[in-house]
C-alpha positions as CSV (number, residue, x, y, z in Angstrom):
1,X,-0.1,-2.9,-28.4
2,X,3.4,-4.3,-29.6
3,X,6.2,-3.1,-28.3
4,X,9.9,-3.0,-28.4
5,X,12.8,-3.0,-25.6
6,X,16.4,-2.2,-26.0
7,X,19.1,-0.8,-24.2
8,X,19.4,2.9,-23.8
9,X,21.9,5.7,-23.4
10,X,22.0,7.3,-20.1
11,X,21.3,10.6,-22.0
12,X,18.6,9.2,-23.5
13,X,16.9,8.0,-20.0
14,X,17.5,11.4,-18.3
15,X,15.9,13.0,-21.3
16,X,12.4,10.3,-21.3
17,X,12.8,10.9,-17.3
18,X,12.7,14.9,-17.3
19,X,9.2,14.4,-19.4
20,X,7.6,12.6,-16.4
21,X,6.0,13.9,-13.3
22,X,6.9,11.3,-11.5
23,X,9.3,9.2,-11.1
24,X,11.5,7.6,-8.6
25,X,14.8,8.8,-8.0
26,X,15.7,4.8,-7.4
27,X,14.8,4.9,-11.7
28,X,17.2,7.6,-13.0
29,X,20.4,6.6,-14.4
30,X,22.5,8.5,-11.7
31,X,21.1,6.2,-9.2
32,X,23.1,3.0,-11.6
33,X,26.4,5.4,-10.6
34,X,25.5,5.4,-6.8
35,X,25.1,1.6,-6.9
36,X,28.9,0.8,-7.9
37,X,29.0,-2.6,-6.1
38,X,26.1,-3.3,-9.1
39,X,26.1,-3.6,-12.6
40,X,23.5,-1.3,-14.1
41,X,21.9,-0.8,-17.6
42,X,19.3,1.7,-18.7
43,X,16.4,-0.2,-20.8
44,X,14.1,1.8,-23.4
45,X,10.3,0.5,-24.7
46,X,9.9,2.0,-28.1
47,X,6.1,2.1,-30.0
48,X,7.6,2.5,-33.6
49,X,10.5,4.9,-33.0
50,X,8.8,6.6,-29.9
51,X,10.3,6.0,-26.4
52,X,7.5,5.3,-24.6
53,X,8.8,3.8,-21.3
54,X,12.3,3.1,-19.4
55,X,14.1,1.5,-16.4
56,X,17.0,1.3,-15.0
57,X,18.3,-2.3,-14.0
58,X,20.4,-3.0,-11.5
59,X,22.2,-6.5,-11.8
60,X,23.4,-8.2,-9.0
61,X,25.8,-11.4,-9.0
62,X,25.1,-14.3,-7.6
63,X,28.5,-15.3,-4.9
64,X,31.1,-17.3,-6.5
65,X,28.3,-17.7,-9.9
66,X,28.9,-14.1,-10.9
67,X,28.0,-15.5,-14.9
68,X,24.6,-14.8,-13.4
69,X,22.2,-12.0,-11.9
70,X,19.7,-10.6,-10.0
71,X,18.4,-7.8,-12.2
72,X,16.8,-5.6,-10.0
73,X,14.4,-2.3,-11.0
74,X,13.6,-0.9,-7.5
75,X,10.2,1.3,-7.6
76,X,10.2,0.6,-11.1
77,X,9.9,0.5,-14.5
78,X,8.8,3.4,-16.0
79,X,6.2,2.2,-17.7
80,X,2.4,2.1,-18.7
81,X,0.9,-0.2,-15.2
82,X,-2.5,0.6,-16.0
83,X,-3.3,-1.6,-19.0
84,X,-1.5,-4.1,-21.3
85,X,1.0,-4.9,-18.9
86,X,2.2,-8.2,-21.2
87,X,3.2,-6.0,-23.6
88,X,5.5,-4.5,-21.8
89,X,6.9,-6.9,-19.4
90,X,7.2,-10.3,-21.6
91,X,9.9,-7.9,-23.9
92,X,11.6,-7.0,-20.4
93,X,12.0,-10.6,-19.5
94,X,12.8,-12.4,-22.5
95,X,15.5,-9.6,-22.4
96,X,16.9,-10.2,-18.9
97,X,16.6,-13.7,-19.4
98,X,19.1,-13.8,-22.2
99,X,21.5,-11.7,-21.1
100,X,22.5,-13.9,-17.7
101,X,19.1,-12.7,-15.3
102,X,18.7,-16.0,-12.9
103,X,15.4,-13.8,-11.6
104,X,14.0,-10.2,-12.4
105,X,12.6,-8.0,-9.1
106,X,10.7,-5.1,-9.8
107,X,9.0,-3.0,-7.8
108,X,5.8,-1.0,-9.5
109,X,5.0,2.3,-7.9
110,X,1.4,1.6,-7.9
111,X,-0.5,2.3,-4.8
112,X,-3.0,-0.2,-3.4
113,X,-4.2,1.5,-0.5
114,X,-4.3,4.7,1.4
115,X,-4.8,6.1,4.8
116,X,-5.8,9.9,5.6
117,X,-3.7,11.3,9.0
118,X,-6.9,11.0,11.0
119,X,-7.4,7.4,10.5
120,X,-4.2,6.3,11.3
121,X,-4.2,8.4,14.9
122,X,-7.8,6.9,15.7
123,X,-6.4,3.1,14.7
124,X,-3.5,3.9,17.2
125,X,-5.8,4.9,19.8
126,X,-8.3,1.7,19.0
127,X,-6.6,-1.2,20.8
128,X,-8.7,-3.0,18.6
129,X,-6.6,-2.4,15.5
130,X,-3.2,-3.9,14.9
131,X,-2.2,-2.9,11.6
132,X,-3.2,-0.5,9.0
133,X,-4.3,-3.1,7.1
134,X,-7.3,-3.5,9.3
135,X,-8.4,0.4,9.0
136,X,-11.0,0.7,5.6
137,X,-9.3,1.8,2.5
138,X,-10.7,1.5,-1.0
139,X,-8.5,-0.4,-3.0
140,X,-6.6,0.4,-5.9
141,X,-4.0,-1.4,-7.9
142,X,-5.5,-4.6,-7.9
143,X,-5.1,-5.5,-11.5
144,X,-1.5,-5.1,-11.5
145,X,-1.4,-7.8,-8.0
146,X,-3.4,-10.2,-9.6
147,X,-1.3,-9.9,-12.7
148,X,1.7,-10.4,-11.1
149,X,0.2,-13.3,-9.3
150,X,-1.1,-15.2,-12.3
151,X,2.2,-14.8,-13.9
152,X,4.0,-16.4,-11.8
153,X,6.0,-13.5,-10.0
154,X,6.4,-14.1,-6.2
155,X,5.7,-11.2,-3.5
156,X,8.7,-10.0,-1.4
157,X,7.1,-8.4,1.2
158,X,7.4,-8.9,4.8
159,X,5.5,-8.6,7.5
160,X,6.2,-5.1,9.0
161,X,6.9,-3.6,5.7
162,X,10.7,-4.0,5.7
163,X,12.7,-6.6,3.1
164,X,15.8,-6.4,1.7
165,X,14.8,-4.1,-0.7
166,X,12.6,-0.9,-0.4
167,X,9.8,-0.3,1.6
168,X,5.9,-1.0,0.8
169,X,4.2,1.3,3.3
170,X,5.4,5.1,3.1
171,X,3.9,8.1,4.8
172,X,3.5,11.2,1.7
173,X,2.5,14.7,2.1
174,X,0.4,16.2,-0.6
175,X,1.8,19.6,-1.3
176,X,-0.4,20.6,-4.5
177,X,-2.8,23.5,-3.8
178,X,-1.7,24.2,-0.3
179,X,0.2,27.1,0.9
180,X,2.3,27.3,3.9
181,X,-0.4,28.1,6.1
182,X,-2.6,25.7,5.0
183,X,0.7,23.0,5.6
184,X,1.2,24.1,8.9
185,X,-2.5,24.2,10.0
186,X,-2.2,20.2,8.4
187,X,0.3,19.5,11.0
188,X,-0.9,18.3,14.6
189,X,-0.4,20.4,17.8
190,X,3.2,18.9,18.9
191,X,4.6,19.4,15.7
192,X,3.2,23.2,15.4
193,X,4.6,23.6,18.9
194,X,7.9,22.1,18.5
195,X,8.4,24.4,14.8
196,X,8.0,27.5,17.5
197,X,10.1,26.2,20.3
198,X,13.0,25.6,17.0
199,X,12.0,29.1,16.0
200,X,12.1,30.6,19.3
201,X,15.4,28.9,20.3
202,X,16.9,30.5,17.5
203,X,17.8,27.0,15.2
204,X,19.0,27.9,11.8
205,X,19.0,25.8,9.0
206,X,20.9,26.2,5.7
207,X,21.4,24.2,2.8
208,X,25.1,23.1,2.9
209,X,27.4,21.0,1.1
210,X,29.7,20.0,4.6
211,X,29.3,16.2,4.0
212,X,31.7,15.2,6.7
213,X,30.2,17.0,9.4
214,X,26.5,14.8,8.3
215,X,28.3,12.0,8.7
216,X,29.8,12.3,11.8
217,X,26.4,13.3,13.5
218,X,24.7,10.2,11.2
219,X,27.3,7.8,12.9
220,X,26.7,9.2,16.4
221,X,22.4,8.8,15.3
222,X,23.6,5.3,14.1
223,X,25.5,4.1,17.6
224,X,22.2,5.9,19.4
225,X,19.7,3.7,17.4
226,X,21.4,0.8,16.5
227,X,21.9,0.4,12.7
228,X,24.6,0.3,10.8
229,X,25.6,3.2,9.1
230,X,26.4,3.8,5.5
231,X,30.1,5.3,5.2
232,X,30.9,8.4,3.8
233,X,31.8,8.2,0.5
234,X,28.6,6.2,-0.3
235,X,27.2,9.8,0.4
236,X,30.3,11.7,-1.3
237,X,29.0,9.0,-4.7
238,X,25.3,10.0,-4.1
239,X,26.0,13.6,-4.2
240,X,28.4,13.6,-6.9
241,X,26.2,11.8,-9.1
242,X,23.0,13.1,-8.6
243,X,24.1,17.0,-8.6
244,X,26.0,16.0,-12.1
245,X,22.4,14.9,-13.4
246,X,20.6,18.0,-12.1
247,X,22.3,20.5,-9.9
248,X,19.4,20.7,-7.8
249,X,18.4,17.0,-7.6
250,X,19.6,16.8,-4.2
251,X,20.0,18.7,-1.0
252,X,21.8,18.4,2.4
253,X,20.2,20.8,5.1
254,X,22.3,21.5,8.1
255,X,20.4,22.7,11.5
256,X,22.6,24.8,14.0
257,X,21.8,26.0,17.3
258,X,24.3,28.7,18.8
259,X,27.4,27.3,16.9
260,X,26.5,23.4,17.1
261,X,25.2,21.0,14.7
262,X,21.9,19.4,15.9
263,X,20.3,18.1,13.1
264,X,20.8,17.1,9.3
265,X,18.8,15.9,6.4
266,X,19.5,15.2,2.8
267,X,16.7,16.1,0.4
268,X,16.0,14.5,-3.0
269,X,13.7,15.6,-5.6
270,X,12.7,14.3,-9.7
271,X,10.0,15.8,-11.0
272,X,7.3,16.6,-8.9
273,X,8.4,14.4,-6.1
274,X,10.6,15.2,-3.3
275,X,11.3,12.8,-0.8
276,X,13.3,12.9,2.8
277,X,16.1,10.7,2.2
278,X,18.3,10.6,5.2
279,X,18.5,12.0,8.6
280,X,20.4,12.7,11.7
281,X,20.1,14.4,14.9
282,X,22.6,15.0,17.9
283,X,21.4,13.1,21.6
284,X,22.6,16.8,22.9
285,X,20.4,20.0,22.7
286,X,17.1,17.3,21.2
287,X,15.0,19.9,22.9
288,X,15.5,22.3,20.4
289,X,14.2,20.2,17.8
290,X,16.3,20.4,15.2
291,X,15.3,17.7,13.1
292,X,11.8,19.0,13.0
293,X,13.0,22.3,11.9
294,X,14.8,20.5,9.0
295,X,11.6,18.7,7.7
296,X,9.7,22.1,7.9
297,X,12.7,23.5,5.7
298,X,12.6,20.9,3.6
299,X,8.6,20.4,2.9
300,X,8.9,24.2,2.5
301,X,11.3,24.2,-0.1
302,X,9.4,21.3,-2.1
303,X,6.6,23.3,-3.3
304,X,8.3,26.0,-4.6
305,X,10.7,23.7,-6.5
306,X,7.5,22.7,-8.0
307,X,6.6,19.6,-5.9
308,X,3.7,18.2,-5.4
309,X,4.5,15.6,-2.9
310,X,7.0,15.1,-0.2
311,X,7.9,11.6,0.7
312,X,9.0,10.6,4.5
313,X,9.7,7.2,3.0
314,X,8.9,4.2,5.1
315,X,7.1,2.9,7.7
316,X,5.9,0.0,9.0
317,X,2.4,-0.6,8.7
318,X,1.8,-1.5,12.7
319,X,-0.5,0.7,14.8
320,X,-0.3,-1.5,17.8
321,X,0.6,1.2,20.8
322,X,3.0,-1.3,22.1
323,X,5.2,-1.9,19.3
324,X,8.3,0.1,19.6
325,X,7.8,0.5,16.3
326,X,4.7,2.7,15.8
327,X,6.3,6.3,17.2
328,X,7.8,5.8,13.6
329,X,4.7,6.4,12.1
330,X,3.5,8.9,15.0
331,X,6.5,10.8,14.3
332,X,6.1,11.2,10.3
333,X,1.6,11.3,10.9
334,X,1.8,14.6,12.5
335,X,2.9,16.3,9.7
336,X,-0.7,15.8,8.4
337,X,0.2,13.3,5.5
338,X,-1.0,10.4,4.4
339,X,0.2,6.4,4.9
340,X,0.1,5.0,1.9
341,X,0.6,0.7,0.7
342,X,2.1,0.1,-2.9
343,X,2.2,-3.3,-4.9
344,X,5.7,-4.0,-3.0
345,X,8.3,-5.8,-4.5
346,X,8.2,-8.9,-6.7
347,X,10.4,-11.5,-8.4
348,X,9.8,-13.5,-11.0
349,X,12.4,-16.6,-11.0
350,X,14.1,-17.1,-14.6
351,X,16.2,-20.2,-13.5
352,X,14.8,-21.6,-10.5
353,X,17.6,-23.7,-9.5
354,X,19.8,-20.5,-9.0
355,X,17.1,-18.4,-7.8
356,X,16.7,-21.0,-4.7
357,X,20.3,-21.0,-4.2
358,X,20.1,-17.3,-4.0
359,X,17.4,-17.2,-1.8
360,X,19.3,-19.8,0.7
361,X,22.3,-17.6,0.2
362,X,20.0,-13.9,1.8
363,X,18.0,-16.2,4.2
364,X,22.0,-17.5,5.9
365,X,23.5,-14.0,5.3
366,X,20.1,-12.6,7.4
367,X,20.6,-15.3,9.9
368,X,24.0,-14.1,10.3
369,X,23.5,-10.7,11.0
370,X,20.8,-11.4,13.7
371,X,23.4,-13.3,15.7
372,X,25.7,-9.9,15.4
373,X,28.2,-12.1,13.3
């Protein structure tokens, strides 16, 4: 197979991107507008004159070297990861390489492993198992890690499934086939019960376009769990861009109770993926359960948008009951899902001196923000 790379038009992208199932909102060229503190490019493989496969590349400069970048694909390319995979990555790097890339990071959205809803609640309740690495899974995906390995690319992924980038472990629903009732039955018996006790405490949720009002309940969920919250027009960019794309490429749903905001998600969906993006909930009135009644919304929605997964995004991978981590995972396995391990992230270092300094540079800058500086 010989192929071709060259830059693409946005227009061009969106169009190869609308003929896919699936693909990663994090690969469509309103996600380059999102990123403004990043350069971004849209890259095309072409077979003859047939666009075959595309990414988007997000370039990042190095501090006070800004002649040079990261060029980052996150839960990408687009492309053929089943076979041939020189073909199409040797084009991709000789590209980068010449036009300033210090190191390329892509991240291939190829599972490796996954878990049903069952096995993860017995490994939680097995004080035997730690991680759910050490529940049995068949693998998958194997070529493309070994590849990777043998060609010199370097894994970036940490130990409890959170980097700098985007996370390895998620937990997916599978939506294809499966009515409502069938979903519901899926779930476990807290979330059933808490859907009723929303219901019955008369929780509405719309879909809504108050941004401000997310925000300010997102910053009060931020100062109750300790992160730092993104501000708001990061979310004023994200809507912007994404609805210019497609109108209904993403969603903000807005639970009320009696007058007062207790809950909000934003929803986004390519293809025939839809994943939970963001969240918030108010410390007040959590016993009506709000946020659970905006995840029902939104998994309801998905299907009949044509969806046949919903993404809670990530996890970590522990199943250790005395982790304050694994009520994450407790939280997103009684929806009856799946946990599911990708490939991760990878680089591949084009000019090792500057990728070292780079990696110093993330390594101080993480040091830093542990000691709250």
């Amino acid at each position: 197979m010989s192929l071709t790379l060259r830059p693409i038009s946005a227009a061009e992208h969106l169009a190869f991107t609308r003929t896919q199932r699936s693909v990663s909102f994090l690969q469509t060229p309103a996600w380059g507008r999102v990123k403004t503190a990043w350069g971004s490019e849209s890259l095309g493989w072409y077979d003859g004159r047939r666009l075959v496969g595309a990414g988007l590349v997000l370039h990042r400069p190095v501090p006070r070297l800004e002649r040079y970048t990261l060029a980052y694909l996150p839960e990408g390319p687009v492309i053929g990861w089943t076979t041939g995979l020189d073909a199409w990555i040797d084009p991709l790097a000789a590209y980068l390489e010449a036009h300033g890339a210090f190191a390329i990071r892509l991240g291939p959205p190829v599972r490796t492993n996954t878990w049903s809803a069952a096995q993860v609640k017995e490994g939680i309740a097995d004080p035997g198992i730690k991680r759910l690495t050490d529940l049995p899974s068949p693998p998958t995906g194997a070529s493309v890690t070994s590849w990777l390995r043998d060609s010199g690319w370097l894994p970036q992924n940490p130990e409890d499934g959170f980097g700098t980038g985007h996370p390895q472990f998620t937990f997916e629903l599978p939506l294809a086939g499966r009515s409502e009732d069938d979903l519901l039955r899926g779930m476990n018996q807290l979330w059933r019960r808490n859907l009723k006790k929303a219901a019955k405490e008369g929780v509405e949720v719309t879909v809504g376009t108050d941004l401000k009002s997310f925000h300010d309940l997102y910053v009060h969920t931020a100062e109750r769990d300790h992160f730092t919250p993104r501000p708001l027009p990061y979310f004023e960019a994200m809507f912007a861009a994404m609805s210019a794309e497609d109108p209904e490429r993403i969603r903000l749903y807005l639970a009320h109770h009696r007058g007062d905001l207790v809950a909000a998600t934003i929803l986004v969906r390519v293809g025939a993926q839809a994943w939970y993006s963001y969240g918030a909930s108010s410390t007040e009135k959590r016993e009506v359960r709000g946020s659970n009644a905006c995840q029902w919304a939104m998994i309801r929605d998905s299907p009949a948008a044509g969806c046949d997964v919903y993404s809670l995004r990530g996890i970590t991978p522990t199943l250790d009951a005395d982790d304050p981590h694994v009520g994450l995972i407790q939280f997103k396995v009684g929806t009856g899902g799946q946990a599911v391990r990708y490939v991760g992230e990878w680089d591949l270092p084009l000019r090792p001196t500057f990728y070292r300094l780079f990696d110093l540079y993330l390594k101080q800058r993480e040091h830093l923000r542990r000691r709250g500086r």
